[in-house]
C-alpha positions in Angstrom: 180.3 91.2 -5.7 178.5 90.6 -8.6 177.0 93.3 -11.6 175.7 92.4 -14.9 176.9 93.7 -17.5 174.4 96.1 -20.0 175.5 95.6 -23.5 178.6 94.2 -25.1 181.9 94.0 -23.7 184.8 92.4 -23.4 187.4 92.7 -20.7 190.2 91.0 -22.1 190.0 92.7 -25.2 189.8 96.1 -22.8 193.2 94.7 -20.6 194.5 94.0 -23.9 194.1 97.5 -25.7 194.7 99.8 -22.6 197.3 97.9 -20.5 198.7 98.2 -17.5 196.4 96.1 -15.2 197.7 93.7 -12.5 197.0 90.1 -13.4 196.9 87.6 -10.0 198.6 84.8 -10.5 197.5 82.4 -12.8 194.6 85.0 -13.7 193.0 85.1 -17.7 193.2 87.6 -19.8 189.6 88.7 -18.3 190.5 89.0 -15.0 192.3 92.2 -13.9 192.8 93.9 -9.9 193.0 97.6 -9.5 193.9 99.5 -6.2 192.9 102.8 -5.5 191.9 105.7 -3.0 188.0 105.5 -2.1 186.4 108.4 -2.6 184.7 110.4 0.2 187.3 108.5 2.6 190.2 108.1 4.4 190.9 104.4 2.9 192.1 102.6 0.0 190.7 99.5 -1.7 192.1 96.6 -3.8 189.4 95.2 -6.0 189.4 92.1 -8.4 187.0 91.9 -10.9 186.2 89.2 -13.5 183.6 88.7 -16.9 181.8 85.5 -16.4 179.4 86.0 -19.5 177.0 89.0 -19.4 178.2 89.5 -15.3 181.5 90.9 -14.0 182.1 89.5 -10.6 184.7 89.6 -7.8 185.9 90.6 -4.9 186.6 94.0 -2.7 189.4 94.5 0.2 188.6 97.6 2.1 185.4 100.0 1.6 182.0 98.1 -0.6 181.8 101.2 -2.1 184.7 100.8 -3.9 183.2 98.1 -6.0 181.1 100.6 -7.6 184.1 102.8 -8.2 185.9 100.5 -9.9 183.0 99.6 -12.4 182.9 103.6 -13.2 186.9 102.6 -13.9 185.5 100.5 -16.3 182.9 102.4 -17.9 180.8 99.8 -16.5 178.3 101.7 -14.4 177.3 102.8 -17.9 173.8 101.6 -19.0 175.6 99.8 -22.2 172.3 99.0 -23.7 172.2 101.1 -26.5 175.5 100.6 -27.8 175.2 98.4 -30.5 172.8 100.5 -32.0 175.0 103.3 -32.4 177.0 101.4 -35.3 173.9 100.2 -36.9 172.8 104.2 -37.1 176.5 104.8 -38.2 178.2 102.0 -40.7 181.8 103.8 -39.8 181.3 103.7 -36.4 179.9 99.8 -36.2 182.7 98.7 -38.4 185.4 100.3 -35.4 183.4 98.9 -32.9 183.5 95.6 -33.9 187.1 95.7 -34.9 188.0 96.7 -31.1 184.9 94.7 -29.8 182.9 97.3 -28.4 185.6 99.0 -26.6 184.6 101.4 -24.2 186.7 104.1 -22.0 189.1 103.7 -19.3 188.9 106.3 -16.5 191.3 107.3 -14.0 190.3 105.5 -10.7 188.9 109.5 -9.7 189.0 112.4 -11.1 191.5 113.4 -8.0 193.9 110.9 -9.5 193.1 112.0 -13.0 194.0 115.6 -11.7 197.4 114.4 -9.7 198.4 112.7 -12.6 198.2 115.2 -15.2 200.4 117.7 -12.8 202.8 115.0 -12.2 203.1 114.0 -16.1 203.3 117.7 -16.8 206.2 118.5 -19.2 207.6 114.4 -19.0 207.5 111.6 -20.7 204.2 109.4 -20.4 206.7 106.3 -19.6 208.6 108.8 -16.5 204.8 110.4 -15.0 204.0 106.3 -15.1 206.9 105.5 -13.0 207.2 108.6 -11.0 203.3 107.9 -9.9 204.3 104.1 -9.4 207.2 104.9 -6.9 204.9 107.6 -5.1 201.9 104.9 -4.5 204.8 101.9 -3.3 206.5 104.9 -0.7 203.2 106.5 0.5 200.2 104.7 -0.6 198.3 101.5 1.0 199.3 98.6 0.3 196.1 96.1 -0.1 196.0 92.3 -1.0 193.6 91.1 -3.3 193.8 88.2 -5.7 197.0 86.5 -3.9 198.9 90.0 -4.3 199.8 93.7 -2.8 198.4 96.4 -5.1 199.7 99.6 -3.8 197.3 102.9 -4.2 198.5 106.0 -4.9 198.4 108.2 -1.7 194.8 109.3 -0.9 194.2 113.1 -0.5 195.4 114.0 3.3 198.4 111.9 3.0 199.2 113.5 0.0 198.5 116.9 1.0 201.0 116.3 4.9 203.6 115.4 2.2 206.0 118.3 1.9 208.4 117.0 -0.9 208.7 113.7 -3.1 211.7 113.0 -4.8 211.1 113.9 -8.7 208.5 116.9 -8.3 209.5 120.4 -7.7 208.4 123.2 -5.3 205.6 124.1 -8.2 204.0 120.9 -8.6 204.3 120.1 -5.1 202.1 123.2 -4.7 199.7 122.2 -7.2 199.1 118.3 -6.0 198.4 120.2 -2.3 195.7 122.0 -4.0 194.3 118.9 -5.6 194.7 117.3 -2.7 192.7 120.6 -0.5 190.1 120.2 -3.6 188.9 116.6 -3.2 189.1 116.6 0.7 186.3 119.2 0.2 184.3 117.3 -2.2 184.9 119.5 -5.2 186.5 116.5 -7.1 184.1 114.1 -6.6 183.0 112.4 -9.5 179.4 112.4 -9.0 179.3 115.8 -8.0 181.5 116.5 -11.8 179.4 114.4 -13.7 175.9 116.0 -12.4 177.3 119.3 -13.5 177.1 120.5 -17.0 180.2 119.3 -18.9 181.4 123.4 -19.3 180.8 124.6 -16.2 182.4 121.6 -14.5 185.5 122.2 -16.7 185.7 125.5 -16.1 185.4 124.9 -12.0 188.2 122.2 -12.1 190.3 125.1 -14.3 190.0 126.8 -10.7 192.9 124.7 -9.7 196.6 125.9 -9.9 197.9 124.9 -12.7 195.1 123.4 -14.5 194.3 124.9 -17.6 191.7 124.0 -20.2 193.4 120.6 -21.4 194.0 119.4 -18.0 190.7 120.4 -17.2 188.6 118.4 -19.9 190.8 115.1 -19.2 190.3 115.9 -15.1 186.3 115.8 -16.1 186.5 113.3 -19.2 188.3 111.0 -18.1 188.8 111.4 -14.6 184.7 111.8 -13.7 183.5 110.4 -17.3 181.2 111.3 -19.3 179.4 109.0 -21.8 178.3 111.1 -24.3 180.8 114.2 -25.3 183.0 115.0 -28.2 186.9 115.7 -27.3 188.3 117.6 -29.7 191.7 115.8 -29.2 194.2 115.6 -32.2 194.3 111.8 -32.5 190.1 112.0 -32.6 190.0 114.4 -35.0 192.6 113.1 -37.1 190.8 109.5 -36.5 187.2 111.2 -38.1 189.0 112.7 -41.3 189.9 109.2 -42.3 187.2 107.3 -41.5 184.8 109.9 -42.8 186.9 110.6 -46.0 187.0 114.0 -45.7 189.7 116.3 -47.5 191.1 118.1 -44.5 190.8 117.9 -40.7 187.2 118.5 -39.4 186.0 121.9 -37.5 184.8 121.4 -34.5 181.2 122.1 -35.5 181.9 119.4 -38.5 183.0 117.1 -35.7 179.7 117.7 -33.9 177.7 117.6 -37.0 179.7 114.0 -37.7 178.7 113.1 -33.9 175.1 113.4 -34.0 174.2 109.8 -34.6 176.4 109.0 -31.5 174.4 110.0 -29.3 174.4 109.1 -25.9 177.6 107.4 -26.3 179.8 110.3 -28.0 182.5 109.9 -25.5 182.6 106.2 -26.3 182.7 106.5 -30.3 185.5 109.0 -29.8 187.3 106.5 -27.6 186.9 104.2 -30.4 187.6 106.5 -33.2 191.1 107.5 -31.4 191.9 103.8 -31.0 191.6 102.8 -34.7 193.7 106.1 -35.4 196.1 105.1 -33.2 196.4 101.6 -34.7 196.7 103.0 -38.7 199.1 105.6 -37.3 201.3 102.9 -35.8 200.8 100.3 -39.1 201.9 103.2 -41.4 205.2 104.4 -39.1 
């Protein structure tokens, strides 16, 4: 497989700030491996992917769609071409980006995952959901090899949905991950069909789900489907824009908005980037 690569990136950088990716042996900092339910079918995937340059290439075990899945992982299904500019419109913003060299968002591997793992991670630690989702994909998931390595996915929708307890979870959020798992079976958590939607009405349709409110329901569709150009109104963002900005207190949203303007397309992106450099002066000041 083999993609080029529409503006600046670097995936080391990327494995470096997020975390969490599977290495294969003797792999660089650039390479990472990812497994993952495919959507639209009953099959998991292990892909590898590598940046060679201005291309990411590599290699798929288990459905060729799931290369393209794995890019929108990445943000790289993204036309990145217009990037740059953004931080020459907006000084602030091209000083962060080139601090975190271009960063750009991580999604879940689907927005069914994104949805399983905010029910999971409700009310826990982000260190237990991590584990508690780990264990589930090694006892129920496929297990792929790619890279010289296993990768176990999480379980896709119908396994998860004939599951009737997992060690961990209660009665209630066993309920809930069956209706997840009902909702992408039927196609309602598909990310193209969440990303061709307006960003409102697609949050509000995902807020259909038990036990999904409003915050779960942006992160299902931000994160989960993406969305390149919208402005989270997240504490760590907002926090991030009243220090870069200078302002005297904590922005409205409509100041956020007004702050965001010169974003455009790539709002989603400059917050990623705005709640990365908060996250960094947070931690140097602790």
């Amino acid at each position: 497989m083999r993609t080029p690569i529409t503006g600046p990136y670097d995936m080391a950088r990327q494995s470096e700030f997020f975390g969490g990716w599977v290495r294969p042996a003797g792999g660089d900092p650039g390479t990472i491996a990812m497994a993952f339910p495919v959507e639209g079918r009953d099959a998991s995937a292990a892909v590898l992917l590598r940046q060679e340059g201005d291309t990411v290439t590599g290699a798929v075990t288990g459905p060729p769609e799931a290369w393209e899945q794995a890019l929108a992982t990445l943000s790289l299904d993204e036309d990145g071409s217009g990037w740059a500019a953004v931080g020459e419109r907006d000084p602030v913003i091209g000083a962060v980006q080139r601090e975190h060299a271009y960063l750009r968002p991580v999604l879940f591997h689907s927005p069914y995952e994104a949805a399983c793992a905010f029910v999971i991670g409700h009310r826990v630690r982000i260190t237990q959901q991590r584990a508690l989702r780990a264990r589930i994909a090694k006892a129920h998931g496929a297990a792929v090899e790619v890279g010289g390595q296993v990768l176990h996915a999480f379980p896709a929708p119908p396994v998860l949905r004939a599951l009737r307890e997992l060690p961990g979870l209660d009665a209630e959020k066993m309920v809930r991950l069956h209706g997840i798992a009902d909702a992408a079976i039927d196609g309602r958590l598909d990310r193209a069909r969440l990303r061709g939607m307006d960003a409102a009405d697609a949050i509000a349709d995902v807020q259909r789900l038990r036990g999904v409110g409003d915050f779960f329901a942006t992160g299902i569709v931000l994160r989960g489907a993406g969305r390149a150009d919208a402005v989270p109104a997240e504490g760590f963002t907002r926090s991030g824009i009243r220090r870069l900005y200078r302002l005297d207190d904590e922005p409205t949203d409509a100041r956020m908005h007004h702050i965001a303007e010169p974003w455009r397309p790539y709002r989603m992106w400059c917050s990623v980037l705005v709640h990365a450099s908060e996250r960094n002066a947070q931690r140097a000041s602790a």
